[in-house]
ROVEX-626912 format. One line per 2 residues: number of its first residue (from 1); their letters; for each residue x, y, z of N, C-alpha, C. Coordinates in nm, 3 decimals, padded with zeros to 5 digits. Atoms other than C-alpha are relative to their C-alpha. Example, Ala and Ser with C-alpha at 12.3 -4.5 7.8 and 13.67 -1.06 7.14 Angstrom:
2
1 = AS = 00.089/-00.119/00.000/01.230/-00.450/00.780/00.090/00.120/00.000; -00.082/-00.119/-00.006/01.367/-00.106/00.714/-00.077/00.109/00.073
This chain:
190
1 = XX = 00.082/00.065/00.099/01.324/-00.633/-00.097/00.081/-00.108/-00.069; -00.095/00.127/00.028/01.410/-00.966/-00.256/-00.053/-00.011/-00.174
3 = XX = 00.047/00.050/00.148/01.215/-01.005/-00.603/-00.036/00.116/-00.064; 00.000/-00.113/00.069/01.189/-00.747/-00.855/-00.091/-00.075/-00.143
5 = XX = 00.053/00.044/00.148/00.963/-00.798/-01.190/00.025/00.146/-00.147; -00.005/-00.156/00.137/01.040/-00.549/-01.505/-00.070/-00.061/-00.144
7 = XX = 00.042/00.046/00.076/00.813/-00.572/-01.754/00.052/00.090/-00.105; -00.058/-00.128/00.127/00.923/-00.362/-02.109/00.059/-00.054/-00.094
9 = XX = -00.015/00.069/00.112/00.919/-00.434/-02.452/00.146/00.006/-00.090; -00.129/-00.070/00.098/01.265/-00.263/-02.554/00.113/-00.154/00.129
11 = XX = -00.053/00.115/-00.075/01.525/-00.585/-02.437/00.103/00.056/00.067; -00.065/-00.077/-00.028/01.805/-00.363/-02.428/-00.047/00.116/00.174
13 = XX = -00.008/-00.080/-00.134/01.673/-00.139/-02.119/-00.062/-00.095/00.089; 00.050/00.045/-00.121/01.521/-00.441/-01.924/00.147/-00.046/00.009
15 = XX = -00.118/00.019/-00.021/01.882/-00.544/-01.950/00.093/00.100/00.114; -00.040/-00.123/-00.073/01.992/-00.199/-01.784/-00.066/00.019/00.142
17 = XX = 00.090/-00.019/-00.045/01.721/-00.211/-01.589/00.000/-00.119/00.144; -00.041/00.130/-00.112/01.812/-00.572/-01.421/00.090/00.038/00.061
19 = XX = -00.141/00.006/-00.078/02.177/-00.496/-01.372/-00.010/00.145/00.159; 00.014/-00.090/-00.068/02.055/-00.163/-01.161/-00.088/-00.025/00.123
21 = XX = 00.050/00.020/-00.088/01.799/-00.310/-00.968/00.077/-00.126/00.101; -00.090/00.030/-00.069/02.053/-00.584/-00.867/00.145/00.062/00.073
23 = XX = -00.115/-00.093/-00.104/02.313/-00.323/-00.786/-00.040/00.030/00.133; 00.036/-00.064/-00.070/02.065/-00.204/-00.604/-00.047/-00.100/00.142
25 = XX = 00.010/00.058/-00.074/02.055/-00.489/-00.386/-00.138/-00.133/-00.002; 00.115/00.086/00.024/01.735/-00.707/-00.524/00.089/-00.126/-00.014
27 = XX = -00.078/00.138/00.015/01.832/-01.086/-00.530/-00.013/-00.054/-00.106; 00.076/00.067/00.106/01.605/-01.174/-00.809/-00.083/00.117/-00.094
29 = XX = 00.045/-00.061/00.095/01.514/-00.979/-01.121/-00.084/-00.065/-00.084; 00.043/00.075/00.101/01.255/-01.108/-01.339/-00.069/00.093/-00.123
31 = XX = 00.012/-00.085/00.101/01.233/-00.996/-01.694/-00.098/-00.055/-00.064; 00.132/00.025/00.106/00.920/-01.018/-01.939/-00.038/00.114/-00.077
33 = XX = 00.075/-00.131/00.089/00.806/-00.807/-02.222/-00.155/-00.044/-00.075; 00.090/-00.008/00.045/00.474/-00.888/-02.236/-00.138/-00.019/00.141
35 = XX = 00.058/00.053/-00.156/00.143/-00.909/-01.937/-00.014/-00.101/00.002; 00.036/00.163/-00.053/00.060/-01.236/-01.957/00.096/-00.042/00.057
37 = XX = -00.133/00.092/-00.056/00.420/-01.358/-01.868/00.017/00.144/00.135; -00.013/-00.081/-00.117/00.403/-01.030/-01.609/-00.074/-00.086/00.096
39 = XX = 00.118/00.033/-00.119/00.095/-01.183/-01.471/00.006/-00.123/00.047; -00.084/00.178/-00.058/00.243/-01.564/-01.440/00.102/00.063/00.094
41 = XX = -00.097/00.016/-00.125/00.541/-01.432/-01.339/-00.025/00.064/00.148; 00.052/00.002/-00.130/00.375/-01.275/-01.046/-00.067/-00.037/00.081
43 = XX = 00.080/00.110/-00.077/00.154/-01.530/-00.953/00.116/-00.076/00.052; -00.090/00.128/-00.057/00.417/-01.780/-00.931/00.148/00.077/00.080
45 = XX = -00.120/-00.079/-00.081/00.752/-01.547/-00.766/-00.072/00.110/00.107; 00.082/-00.082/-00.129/00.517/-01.291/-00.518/00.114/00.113/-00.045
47 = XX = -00.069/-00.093/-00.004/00.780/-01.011/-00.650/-00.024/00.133/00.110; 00.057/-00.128/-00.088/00.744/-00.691/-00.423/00.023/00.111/-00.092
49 = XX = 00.048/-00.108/00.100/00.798/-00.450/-00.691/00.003/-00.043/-00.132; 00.018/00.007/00.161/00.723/-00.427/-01.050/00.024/00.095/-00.052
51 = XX = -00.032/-00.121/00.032/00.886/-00.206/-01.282/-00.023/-00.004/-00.135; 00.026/00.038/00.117/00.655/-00.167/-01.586/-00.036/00.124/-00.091
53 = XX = -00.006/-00.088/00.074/00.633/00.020/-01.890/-00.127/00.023/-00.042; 00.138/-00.043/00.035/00.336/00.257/-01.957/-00.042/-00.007/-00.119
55 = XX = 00.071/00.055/00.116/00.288/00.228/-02.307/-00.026/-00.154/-00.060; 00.043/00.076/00.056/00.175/00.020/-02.553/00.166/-00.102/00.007
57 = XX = 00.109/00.069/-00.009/00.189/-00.268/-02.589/-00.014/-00.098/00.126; 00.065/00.036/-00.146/00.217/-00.316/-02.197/-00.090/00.054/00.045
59 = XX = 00.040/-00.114/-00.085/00.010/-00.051/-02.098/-00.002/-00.032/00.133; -00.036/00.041/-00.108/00.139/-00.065/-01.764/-00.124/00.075/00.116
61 = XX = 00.170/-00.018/-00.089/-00.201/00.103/-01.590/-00.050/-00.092/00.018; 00.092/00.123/00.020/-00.371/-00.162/-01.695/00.055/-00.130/00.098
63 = XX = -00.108/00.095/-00.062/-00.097/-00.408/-01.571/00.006/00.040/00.115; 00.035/00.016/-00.154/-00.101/-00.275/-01.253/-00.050/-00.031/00.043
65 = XX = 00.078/00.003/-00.031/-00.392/-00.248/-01.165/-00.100/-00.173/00.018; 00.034/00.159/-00.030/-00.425/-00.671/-01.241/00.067/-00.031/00.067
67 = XX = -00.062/00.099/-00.077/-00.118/-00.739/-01.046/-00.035/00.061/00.151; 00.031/00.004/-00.150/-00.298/-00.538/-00.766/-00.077/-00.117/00.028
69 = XX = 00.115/00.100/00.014/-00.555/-00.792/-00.801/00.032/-00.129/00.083; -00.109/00.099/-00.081/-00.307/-01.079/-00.681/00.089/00.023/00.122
71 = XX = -00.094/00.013/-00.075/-00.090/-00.916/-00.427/-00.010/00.157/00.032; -00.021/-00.122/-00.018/00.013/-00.614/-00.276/00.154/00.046/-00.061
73 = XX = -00.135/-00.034/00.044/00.336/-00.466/-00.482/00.017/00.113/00.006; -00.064/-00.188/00.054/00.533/-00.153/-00.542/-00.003/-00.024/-00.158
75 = XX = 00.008/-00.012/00.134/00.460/-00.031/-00.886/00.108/00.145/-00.011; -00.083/-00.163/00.059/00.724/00.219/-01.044/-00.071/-00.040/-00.155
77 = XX = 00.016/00.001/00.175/00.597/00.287/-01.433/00.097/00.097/-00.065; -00.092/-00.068/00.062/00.802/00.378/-01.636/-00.083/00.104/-00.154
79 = XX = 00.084/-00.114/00.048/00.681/00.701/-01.870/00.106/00.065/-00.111; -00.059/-00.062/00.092/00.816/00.856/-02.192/-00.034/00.138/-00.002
81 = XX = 00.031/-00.160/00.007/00.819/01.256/-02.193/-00.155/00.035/-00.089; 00.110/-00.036/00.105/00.547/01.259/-02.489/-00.138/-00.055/00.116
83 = XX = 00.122/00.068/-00.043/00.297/01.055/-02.247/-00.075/00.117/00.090; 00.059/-00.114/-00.105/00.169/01.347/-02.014/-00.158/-00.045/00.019
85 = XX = 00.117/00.038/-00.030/-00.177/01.250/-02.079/00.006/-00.117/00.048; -00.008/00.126/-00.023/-00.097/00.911/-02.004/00.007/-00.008/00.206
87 = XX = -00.033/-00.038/-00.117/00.092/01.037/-01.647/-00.157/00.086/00.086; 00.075/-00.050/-00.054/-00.233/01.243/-01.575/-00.090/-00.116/00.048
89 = XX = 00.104/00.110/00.019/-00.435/00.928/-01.611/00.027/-00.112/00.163; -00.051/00.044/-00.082/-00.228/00.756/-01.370/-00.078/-00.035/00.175
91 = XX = 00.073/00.002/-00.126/-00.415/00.610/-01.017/00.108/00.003/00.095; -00.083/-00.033/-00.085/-00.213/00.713/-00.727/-00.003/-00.152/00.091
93 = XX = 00.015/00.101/-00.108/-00.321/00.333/-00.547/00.021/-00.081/-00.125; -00.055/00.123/00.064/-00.191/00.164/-00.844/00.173/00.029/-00.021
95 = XX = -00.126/-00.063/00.002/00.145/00.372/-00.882/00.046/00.043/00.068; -00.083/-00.090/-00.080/00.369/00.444/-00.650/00.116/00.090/-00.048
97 = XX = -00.056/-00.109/00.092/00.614/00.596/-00.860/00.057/00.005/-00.128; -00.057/-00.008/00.103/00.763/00.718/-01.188/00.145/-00.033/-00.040
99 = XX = -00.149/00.031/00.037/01.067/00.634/-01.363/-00.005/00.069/-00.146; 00.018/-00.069/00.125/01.131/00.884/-01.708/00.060/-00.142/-00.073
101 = XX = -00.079/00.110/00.089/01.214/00.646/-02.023/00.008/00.081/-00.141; -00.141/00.076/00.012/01.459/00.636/-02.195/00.079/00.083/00.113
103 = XX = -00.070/-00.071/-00.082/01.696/00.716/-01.923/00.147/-00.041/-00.038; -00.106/00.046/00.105/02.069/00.691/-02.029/00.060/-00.072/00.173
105 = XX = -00.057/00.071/-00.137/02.270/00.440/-01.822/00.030/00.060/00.079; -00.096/-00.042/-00.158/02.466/00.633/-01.599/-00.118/00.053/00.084
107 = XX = 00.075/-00.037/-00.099/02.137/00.788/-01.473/-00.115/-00.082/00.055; 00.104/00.111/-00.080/01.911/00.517/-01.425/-00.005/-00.023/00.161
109 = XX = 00.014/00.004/-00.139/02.047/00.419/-01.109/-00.050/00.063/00.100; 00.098/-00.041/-00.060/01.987/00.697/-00.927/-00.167/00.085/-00.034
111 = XX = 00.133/-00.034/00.050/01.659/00.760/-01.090/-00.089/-00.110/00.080; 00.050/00.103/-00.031/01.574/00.418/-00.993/-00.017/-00.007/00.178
113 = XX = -00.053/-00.061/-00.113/01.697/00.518/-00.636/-00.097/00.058/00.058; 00.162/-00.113/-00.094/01.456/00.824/-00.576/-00.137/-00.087/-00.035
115 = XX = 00.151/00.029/-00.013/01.188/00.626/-00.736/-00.042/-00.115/00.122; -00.010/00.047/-00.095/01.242/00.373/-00.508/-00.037/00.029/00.180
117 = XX = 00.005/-00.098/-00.085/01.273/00.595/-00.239/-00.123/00.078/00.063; 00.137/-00.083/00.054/00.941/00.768/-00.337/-00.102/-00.100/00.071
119 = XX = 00.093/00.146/-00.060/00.798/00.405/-00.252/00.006/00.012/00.105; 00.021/-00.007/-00.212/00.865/00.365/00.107/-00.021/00.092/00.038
121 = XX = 00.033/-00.098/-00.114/00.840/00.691/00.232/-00.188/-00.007/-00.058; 00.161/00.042/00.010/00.470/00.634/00.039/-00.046/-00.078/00.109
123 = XX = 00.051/00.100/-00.104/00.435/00.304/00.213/00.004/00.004/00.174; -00.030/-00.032/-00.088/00.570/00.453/00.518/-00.157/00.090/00.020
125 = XX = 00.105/-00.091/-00.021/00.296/00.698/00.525/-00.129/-00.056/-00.022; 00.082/00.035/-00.005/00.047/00.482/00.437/-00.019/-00.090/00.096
127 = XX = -00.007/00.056/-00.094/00.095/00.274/00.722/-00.043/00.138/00.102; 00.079/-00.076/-00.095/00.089/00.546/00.943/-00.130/00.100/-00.025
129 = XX = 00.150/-00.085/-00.012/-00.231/00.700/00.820/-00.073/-00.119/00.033; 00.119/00.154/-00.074/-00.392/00.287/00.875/00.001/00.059/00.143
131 = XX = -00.015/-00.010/-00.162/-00.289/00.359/01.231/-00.071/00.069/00.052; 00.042/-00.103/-00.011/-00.401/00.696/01.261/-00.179/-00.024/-00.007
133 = XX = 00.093/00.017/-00.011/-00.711/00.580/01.129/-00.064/-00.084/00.073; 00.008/00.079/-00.086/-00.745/00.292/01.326/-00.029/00.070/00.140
135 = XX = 00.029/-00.030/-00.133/-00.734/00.485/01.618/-00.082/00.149/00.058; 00.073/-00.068/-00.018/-00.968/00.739/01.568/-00.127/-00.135/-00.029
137 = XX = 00.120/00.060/00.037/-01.241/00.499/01.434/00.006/-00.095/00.206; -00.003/00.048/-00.157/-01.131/00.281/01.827/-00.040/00.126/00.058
139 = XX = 00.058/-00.132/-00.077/-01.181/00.673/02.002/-00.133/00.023/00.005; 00.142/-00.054/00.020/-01.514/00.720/01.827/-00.061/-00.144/00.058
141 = XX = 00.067/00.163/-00.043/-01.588/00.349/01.928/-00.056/00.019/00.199; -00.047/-00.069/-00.183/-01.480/00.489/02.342/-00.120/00.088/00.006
143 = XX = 00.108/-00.141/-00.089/-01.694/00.769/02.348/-00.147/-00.017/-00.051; 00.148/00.049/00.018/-02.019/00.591/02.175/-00.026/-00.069/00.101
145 = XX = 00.031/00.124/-00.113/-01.980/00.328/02.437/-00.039/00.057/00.137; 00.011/-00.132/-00.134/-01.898/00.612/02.719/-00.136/00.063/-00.013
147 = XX = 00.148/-00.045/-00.008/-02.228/00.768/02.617/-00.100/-00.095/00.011; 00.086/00.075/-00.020/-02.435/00.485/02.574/00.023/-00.074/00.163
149 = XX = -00.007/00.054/-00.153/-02.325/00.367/02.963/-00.037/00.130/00.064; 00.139/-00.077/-00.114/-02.419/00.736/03.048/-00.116/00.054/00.020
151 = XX = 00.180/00.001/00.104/-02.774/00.726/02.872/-00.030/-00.091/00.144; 00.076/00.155/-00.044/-02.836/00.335/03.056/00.066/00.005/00.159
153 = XX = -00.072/-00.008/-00.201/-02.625/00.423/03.437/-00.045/00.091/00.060; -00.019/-00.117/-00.049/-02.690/00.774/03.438/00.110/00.048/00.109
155 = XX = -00.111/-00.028/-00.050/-02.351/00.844/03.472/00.042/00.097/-00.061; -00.025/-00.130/00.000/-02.168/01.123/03.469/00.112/-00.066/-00.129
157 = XX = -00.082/00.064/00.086/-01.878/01.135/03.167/00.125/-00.096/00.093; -00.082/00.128/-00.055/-01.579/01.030/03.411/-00.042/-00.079/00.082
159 = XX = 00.084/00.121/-00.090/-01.795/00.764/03.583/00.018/-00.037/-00.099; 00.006/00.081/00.102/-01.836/00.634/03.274/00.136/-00.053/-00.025
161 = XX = -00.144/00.008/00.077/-01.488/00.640/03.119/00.081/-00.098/00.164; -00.046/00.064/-00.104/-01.382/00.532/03.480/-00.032/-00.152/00.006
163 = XX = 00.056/00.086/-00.012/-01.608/00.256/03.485/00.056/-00.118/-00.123; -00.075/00.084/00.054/-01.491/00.109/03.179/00.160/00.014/-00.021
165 = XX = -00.140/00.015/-00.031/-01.106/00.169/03.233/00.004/-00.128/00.064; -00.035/00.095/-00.105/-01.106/-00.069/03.511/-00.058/-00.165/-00.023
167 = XX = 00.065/00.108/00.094/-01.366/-00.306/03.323/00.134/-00.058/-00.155; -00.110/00.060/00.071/-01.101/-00.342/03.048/00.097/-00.038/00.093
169 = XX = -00.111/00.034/-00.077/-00.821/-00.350/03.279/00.002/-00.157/00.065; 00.081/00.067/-00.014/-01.016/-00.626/03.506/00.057/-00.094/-00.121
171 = XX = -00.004/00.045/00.073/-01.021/-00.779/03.201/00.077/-00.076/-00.119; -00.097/00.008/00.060/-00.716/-00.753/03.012/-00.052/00.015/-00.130
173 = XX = 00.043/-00.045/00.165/-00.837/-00.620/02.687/-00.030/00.157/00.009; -00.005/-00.135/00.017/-00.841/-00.275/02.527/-00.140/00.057/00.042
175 = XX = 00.126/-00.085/-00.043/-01.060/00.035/02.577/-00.158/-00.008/-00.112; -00.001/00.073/00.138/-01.148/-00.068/02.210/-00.093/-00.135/-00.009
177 = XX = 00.060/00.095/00.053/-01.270/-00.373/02.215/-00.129/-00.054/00.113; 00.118/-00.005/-00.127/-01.471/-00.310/02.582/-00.139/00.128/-00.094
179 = XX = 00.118/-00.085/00.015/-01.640/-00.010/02.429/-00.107/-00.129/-00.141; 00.046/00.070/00.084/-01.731/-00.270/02.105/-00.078/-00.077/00.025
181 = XX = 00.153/00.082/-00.075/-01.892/-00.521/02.347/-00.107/00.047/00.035; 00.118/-00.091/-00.072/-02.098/-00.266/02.518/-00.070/00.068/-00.114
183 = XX = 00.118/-00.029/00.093/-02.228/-00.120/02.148/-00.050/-00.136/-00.048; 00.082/00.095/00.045/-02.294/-00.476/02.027/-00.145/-00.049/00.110
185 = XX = 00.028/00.058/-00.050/-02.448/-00.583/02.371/-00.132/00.100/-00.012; 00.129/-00.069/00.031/-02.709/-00.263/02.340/-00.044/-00.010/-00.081
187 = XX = 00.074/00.064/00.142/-02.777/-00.293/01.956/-00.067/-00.143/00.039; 00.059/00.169/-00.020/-02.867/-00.671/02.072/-00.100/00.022/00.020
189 = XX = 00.104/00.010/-00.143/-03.087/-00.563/02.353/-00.142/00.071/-00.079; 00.145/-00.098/00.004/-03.326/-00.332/02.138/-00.064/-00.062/-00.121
């Protein structure tokens, strides 16, 4: 990751807060304690994460949930022990993870670390459930198409499935995007 945004009204921990996320290998830290200058500065830098503070007077829910609006980022919020209701409130597709506040220097880092951490194996997993899903919704696509060729051939199932293997192949395109022609080309027809 190359751009980092920390939003948080205390100056002192976005200070702590920079020097850790550049330890941590970010190139570019950008500091703001307030959304409007969150929400410029992420229009204009594309940061990939944002590390913003849940209370007042960021409320960093809120603030997420606009800089999803613009981009796709990693959100860590940062959370004071007293907030619990605040943490319950929390949308799991605007937050990827927590960070406790006040955290004392020496532990930030690796706090910052697991939350970090917390992120990709998220994003990791949300990638492979797109996939996953992706390729059941293509399967169910295969075997509507496979039935509707053995409704209109009166074909048997592997006649069918045979029939379009070799039709994609033939073709050079997936099983996927043959079965897709063959439901658009019947929906057409009726």
């Amino acid at each position: 990751m190359h751009t980092a945004l920390v939003c948080d009204s205390d100056n002192v921990f976005r200070g702590q807060l920079k020097a850790t996320l550049l330890e941590l290998g970010f190139r570019t830290v950008l500091l703001c304690s307030s959304r409007d200058e969150a929400l410029a500065l992420t229009v204009e830098h594309l940061p990939q994460l944002a590390v913003l503070e849940a209370a007042a007077p960021i409320q960093g829910l809120t603030l997420a949930a606009r800089l999803q609006n613009h981009l796709a980022i990693m959100t860590l919020l940062m959370v004071r022990p007293a907030d619990r209701p605040l943490l319950k409130q929390a949308d799991t597709d605007q937050i990827d993870a927590f960070l406790a506040k006040p955290s004392l220097p020496s532990e930030l880092p690796l706090a910052v670390e697991l939350a970090l951490l917390t992120v990709q194996q998220c994003a990791g997993l949300k990638t492979e459930l797109q996939a996953t899903q992706r390729a059941l919704r293509e399967r169910k696509q295969v075997e509507q198409a496979k039935g509707l060729l053995m409704l209109r051939e009166r074909l048997t199932e592997e006649q069918a499935y045979r029939r379009m293997r070799s039709q994609a192949m033939a073709r050079r395109i997936s099983m996927a995007a043959l079965a897709e022609e063959l439901i658009n080309s019947t929906t057409n027809n009726r």
